[in-house]
C-alpha positions, 0 to 999 in steps of 0.5 A: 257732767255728772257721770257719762254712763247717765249721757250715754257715752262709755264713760272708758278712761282710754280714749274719747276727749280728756275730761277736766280734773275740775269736774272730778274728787278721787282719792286713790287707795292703794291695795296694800300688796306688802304691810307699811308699818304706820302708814296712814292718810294725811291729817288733811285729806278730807276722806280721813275726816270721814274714815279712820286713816287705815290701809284699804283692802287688797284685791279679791278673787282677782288681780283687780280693783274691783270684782263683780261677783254672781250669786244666783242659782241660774245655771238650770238655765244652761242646764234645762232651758239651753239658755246661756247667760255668757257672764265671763264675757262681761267680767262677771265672776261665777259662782266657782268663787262663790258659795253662801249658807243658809240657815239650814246649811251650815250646822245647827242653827237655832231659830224659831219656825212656825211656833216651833223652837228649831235647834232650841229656838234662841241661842240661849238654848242651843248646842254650841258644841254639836253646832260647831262640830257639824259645821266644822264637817260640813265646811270640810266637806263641802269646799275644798281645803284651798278654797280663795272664794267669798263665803257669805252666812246668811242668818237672818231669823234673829240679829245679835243686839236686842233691841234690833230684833223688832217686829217678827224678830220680837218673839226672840226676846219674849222667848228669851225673857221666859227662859229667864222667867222660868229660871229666876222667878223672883225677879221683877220685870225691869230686871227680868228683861235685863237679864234676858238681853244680857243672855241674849246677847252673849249667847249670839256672841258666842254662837256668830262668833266662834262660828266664824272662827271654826269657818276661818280656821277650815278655810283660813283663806276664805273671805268669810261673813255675815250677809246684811252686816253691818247694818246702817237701818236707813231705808226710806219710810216714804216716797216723798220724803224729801227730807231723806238724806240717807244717813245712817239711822241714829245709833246705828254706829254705836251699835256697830261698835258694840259688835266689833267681836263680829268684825274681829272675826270677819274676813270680809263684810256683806252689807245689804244694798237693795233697792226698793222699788220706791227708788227707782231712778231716784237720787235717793237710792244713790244716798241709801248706798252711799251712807250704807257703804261709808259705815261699811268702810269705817267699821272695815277700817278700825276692826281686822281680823287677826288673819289680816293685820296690814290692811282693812277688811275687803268691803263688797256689799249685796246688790240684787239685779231687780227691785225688791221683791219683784222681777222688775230688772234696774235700769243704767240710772240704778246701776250707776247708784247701786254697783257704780256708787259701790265702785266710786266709794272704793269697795272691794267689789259687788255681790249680785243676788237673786232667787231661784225665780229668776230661773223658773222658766225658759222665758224668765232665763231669756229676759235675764240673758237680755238683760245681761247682754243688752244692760247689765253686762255692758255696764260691769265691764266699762265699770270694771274697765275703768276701776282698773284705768283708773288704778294703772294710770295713777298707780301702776294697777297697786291702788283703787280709786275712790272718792275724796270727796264721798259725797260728790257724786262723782263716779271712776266711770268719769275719771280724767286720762293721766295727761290732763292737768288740773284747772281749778286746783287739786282733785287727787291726792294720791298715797303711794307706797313701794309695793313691788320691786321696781314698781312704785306709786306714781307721784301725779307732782303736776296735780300738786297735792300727792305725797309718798310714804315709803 
């Protein structure tokens, strides 16, 4: 038994047979209503191995553990075809709670188009000031000034270390390289390229940065991010690689520690999880999510923003309803990997994505209402349903469960009633903390491996 979605039965923490704690690793996480100066995981817990000992996220948009969130322009089909989707029914938070900027919607982006250098092309060249001042506007006017929600920029046309702007991304770097040529022409190459990448760099620095400060400073309680970061480059080259592990590509995480200005800035952190259509159905994709997820959570852990001392920055990675670059919807298996593999890791939650096409017509509105009503919809809410069991039952709804193991496979749709005992050893530790008056984390002392810290 792996997980009861993928038999077919709900899988709910209430009702149904009690399932053996042997078969489970969960580690609770406790969603840190009040700061706990020093808190920390035990030397001994295995997930401490894997990420440093911080506090996780408190709850998002909602009193929950774990929220499901939509990102799709598909209210024409309300609006124009008369089809409804009837996403509250199935604990799916609308788009009130939800707004994203693209490259053309959030001040004066530079990238290049066509040949053509838009807002100066590379950040060297663009007017930061003018930027910022824009934005500054268009954040005032555009949200209002007590705005809670998830706010996502989605920049994608350059990314800010060099050497990740590869392929199409290239000609950044040529361009930046003749910015500098023009400038010092007495330079050789080696060093031309240099200070080409040390400009570059800043310049991104400078321009991500300081305009995630002006979105934070407009809407201090917004939950404010880059989409796609952190990166963890670990897409599957090929089908039959059966050497896949998933990990994250080799360097991966020093870069991401070079960009700990950007997580210092974030209120909340986007990465990407899509599925390409090679894994479907496959184990593999669960990998791609699960070492996508576990750097999303370590970089989350060690950086914060100054908004947010007590605890780690909330995590909800960008899922889409359909394979890459298709219509071609996922089934169960793949929500399990992507959206129950998210919850399983302690994210604070999912983004679900898509594109005007998913809307383009009253057929396409139906197939997606069928889906949601028949696939999708019935998953989130036994999902939701069991993050939240899980939470009361082990600490009165103040935590979120997660693996302790991160590799088990084990997911919270398979978690044990409160009153089964374990067989064959400890399979929770739980850290509790006193978070409310009068109400504090229950100590599962029959599990014999909890401890409290006060």
């Amino acid at each position: 038994m792996v997980i009861s979605l993928l038999s077919g039965r709900t899988g709910h923490l209430s009702g149904g047979a009690p399932i053996s704690l042997s078969h489970l690793s969960l580690l609770l996480l406790l969603l840190p209503h009040s700061p706990l100066p020093g808190s920390s995981l035990s030397p001994t817990s295995t997930h401490c191995i894997v990420l440093p000992c911080a506090p996780p996220a408190g709850p998002v948009l909602e009193d929950r553990p774990f929220v499901v969130v939509w990102n799709m322009p598909t209210a024409r089909c309300h609006q124009r075809f008369n089809v409804h989707l009837d996403l509250g029914h199935f604990d799916i938070v609308e788009t009130a709670k939800m707004t994203i900027f693209y490259r053309d919607r959030l001040g004066k982006y530079p990238y290049l188009s066509r040949g053509s250098m838009v807002n100066g092309g590379i950040p060297q060249l663009a007017d930061l000031s003018a930027h910022l001042s824009l934005a500054t506007t268009q954040l005032s006017s555009l949200l209002q000034p007590n705005f809670t929600g998830v706010a996502v920029i989605d920049w994608e046309e350059w990314r800010p270390l060099w050497e990740r702007n590869f392929g199409t991304k290239m000609e950044y770097r040529r361009q930046s390289k003749l910015l500098v040529r023009q400038e010092r022409p007495d330079l050789s190459e080696s060093a031309t390229a240099m200070l080409a990448k040390l400009k570059f760099e800043e310049s991104a620095r400078r321009f991500m940065g300081e305009t995630l400060q002006s979105a934070v400073r407009v809407h201090p309680k917004g939950l404010w991010g880059f989409y796609d970061f952190p990166g963890c480059f670990n897409k599957q080259k090929r089908k039959t690689d059966k050497s896949y592990t998933g990990r994250c590509q080799r360097g991966s995480k020093d870069e991401n520690d070079r960009l700990s200005w950007l997580w210092s800035q974030s209120t909340a952190l986007y990465p990407s999880i899509y599925l390409p259509q090679s894994l479907a159905g496959s184990t593999d994709a669960a990998l791609m999510v699960r070492h996508t997820l576990l750097e999303a959570l370590r970089v989350a852990s060690v950086w914060h923003h100054s908004n947010n001392t007590a605890h780690a920055t909330p995590v909800l990675p960008y899922a889409r309803l359909a394979f890459t670059h298709s219509l071609t919807f996922l089934n169960t298996t793949d929500l399990v990997h992507t959206l129950g593999e998210s919850a399983a890791l302690g994210a604070a939650g999912v983004v679900l994505c898509g594109e005007l096409k998913f809307s383009k017509s009253k057929h396409q509105c139906g197939l997606l209402r069928d889906y949601i009503h028949t696939v999708l919809g019935p998953f989130v809410k036994s999902l939701r349903s069991d993050t939240k069991s899980c939470s009361l039952q082990l600490c009165h709804g103040n935590g979120r469960c997660a693996r302790r193991n991160p590799s088990s496979g084990h997911m919270v749709t398979s978690c044990p009633t409160a009153a089964t005992d374990s067989v064959e050893g400890t399979c929770y530790q739980t850290l509790c903390v006193s978070v409310l008056p009068g109400h504090q984390c229950q100590e599962e002392e029959e599990h014999g491996d909890s401890q409290k810290m006060t």
